[in-house]
C-alpha positions as CSV (number, residue, x, y, z in Angstrom):
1,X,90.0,72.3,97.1
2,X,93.3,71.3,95.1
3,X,91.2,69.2,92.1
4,X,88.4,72.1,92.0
5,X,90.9,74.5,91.4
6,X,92.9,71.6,89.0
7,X,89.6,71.5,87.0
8,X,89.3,75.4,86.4
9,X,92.6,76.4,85.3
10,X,93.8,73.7,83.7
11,X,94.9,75.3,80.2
12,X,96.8,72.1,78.2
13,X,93.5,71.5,77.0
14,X,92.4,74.9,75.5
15,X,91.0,75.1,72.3
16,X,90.3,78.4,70.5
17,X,87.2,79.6,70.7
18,X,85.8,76.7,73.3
19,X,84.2,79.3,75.8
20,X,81.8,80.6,72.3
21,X,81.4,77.1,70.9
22,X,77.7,75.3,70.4
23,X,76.2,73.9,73.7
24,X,78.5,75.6,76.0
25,X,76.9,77.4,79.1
26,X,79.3,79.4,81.8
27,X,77.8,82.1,84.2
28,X,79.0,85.8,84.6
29,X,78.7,88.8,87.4
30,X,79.5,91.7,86.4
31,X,79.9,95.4,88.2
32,X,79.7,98.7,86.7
33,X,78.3,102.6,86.3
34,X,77.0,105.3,84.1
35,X,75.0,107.5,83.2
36,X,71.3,108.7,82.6
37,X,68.6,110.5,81.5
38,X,67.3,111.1,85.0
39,X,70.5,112.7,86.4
40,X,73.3,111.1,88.4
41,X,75.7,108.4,88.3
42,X,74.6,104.5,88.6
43,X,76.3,101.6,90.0
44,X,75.6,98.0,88.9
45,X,75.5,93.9,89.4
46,X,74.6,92.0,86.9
47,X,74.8,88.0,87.3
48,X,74.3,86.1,83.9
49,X,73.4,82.7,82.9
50,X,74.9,82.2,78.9
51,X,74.2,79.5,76.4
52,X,75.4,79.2,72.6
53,X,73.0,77.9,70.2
54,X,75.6,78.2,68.0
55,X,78.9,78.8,67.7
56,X,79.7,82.8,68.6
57,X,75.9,83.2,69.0
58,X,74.5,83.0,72.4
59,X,71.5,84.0,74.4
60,X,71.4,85.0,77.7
61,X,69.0,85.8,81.4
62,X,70.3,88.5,82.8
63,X,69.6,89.9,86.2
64,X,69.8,93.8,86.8
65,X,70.1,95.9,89.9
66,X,71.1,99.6,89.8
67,X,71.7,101.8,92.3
68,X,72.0,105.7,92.3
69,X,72.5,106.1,96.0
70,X,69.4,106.4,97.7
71,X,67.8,108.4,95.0
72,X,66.9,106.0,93.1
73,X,67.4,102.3,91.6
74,X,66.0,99.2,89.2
75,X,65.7,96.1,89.4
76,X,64.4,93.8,86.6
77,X,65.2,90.5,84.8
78,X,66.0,90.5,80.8
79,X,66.7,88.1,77.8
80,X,69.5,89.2,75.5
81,X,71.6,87.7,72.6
82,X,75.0,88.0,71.6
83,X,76.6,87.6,68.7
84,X,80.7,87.3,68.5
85,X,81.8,88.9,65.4
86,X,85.8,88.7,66.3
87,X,87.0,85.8,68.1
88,X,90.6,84.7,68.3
89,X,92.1,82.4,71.1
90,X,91.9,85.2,73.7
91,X,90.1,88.2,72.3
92,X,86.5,88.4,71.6
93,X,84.4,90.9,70.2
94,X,80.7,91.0,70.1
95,X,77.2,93.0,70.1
96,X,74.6,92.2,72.2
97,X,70.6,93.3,72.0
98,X,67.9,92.3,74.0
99,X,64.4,93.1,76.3
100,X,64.4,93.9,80.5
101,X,61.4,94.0,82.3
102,X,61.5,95.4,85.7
103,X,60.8,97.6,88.8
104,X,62.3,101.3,89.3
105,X,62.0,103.4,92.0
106,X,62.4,107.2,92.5
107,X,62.8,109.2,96.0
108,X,62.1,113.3,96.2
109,X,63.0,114.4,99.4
110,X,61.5,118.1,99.4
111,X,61.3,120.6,102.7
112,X,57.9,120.6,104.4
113,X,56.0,124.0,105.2
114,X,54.5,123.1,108.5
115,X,55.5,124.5,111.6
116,X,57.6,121.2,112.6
117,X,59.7,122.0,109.6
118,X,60.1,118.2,108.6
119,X,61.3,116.6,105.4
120,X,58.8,115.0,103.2
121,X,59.8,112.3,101.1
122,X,57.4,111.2,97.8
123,X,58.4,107.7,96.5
124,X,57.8,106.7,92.9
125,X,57.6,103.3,92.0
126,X,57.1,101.9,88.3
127,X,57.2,98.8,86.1
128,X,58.0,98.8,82.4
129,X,60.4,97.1,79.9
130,X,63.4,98.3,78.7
131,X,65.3,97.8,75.3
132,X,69.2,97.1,75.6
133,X,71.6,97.1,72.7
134,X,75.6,97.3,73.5
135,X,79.0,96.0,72.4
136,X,82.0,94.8,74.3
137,X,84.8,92.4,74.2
138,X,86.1,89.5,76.6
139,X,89.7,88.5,76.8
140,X,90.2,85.0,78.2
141,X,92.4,84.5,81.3
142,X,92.4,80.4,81.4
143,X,90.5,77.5,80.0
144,X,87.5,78.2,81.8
145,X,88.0,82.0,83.0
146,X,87.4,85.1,80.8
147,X,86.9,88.9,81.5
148,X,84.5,91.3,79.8
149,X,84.0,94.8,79.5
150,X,80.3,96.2,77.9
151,X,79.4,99.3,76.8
152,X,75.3,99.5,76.4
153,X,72.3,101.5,76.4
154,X,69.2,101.4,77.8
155,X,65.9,103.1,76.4
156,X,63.1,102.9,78.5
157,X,59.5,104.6,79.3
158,X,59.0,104.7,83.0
159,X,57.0,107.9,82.8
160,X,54.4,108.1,81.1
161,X,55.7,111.9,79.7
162,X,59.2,110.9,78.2
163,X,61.2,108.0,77.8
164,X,64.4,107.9,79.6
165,X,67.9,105.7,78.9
166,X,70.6,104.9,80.7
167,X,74.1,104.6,79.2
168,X,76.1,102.5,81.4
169,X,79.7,100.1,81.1
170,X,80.2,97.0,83.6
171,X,83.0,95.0,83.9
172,X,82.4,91.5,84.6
173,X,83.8,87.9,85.2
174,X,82.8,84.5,83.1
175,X,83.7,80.9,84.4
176,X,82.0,77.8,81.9
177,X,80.3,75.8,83.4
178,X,79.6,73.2,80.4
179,X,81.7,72.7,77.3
180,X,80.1,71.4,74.3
């Protein structure tokens, strides 16, 4: 355990800007809320894989599950870039835009008029895609560990009346895997 936890703290060997730098790939989970559209507040995880293609410019699979108790929920999978338009040794800054694709459902529990007076519940289940775009900022805690906070939106049309989006911030966790 000693020389695992040796390899990822180890800051003598810090560079500025090596978590953003070309060929570097680290994995992130992230927790959060919000808001949307279809009432209610959300909860969130959201495990990442990043890679840079360049230096400050990344792109990223993102997984998505949301939760609004047992109302409702989504899950989906979703490619996204980032692009890191401040970046000093430990504060980042960057905007991120991208494309989810994925399952939501919707419960409606409604009273029954039968003589057993028992609760009905209708369950609505779609697939569509959903367009992200968001900013946030990561400071970084050691070589290899950084924090990050993201504030996004996401426009969607899972019925086929209205579109509906979903404003939501998640606080997350990064650890590189690979430098460059």
């Amino acid at each position: 355990m000693l020389p695992w936890a040796a390899f990822a703290q180890d800051p003598s060997k810090s560079k500025p800007n090596d978590l953003l730098g070309q060929g570097t790939f680290s994995v992130n989970v992230g927790v959060g809320g919000g808001t949307g559209s279809s009432g209610g507040t959300y909860g969130r995880v959201a495990p990442k894989a990043q890679y840079f293609l360049k230096n400050g410019w990344s792109v990223n699979v993102e997984g998505r599950h949301e939760t609004n108790g047992r109302q409702s929920g989504y899950t989906g999978i979703g490619l996204t870039t980032r692009y890191y338009v401040l970046r000093t040794n430990k504060v980042t800054v960057f905007g991120q835009g991208g494309y989810f694709y994925g399952q939501s459902r919707n419960r409606t529990y409604t009273i029954e008029a039968t003589p057993t007076g028992g609760v009905l519940r209708v369950e609505q289940i779609n697939r569509s895609g959903t367009v992200n775009a968001g900013v946030g900022a990561q400071y970084r805690l050691g070589k290899r560990w950084s924090v990050e906070a993201q504030h996004e939106i996401n426009v969607s049309r899972r019925s086929a009346d209205k579109p509906t989006s979903l404003t939501q911030t998640t606080i997350g966790i990064n650890f590189l895997l690979k430098e460059p």
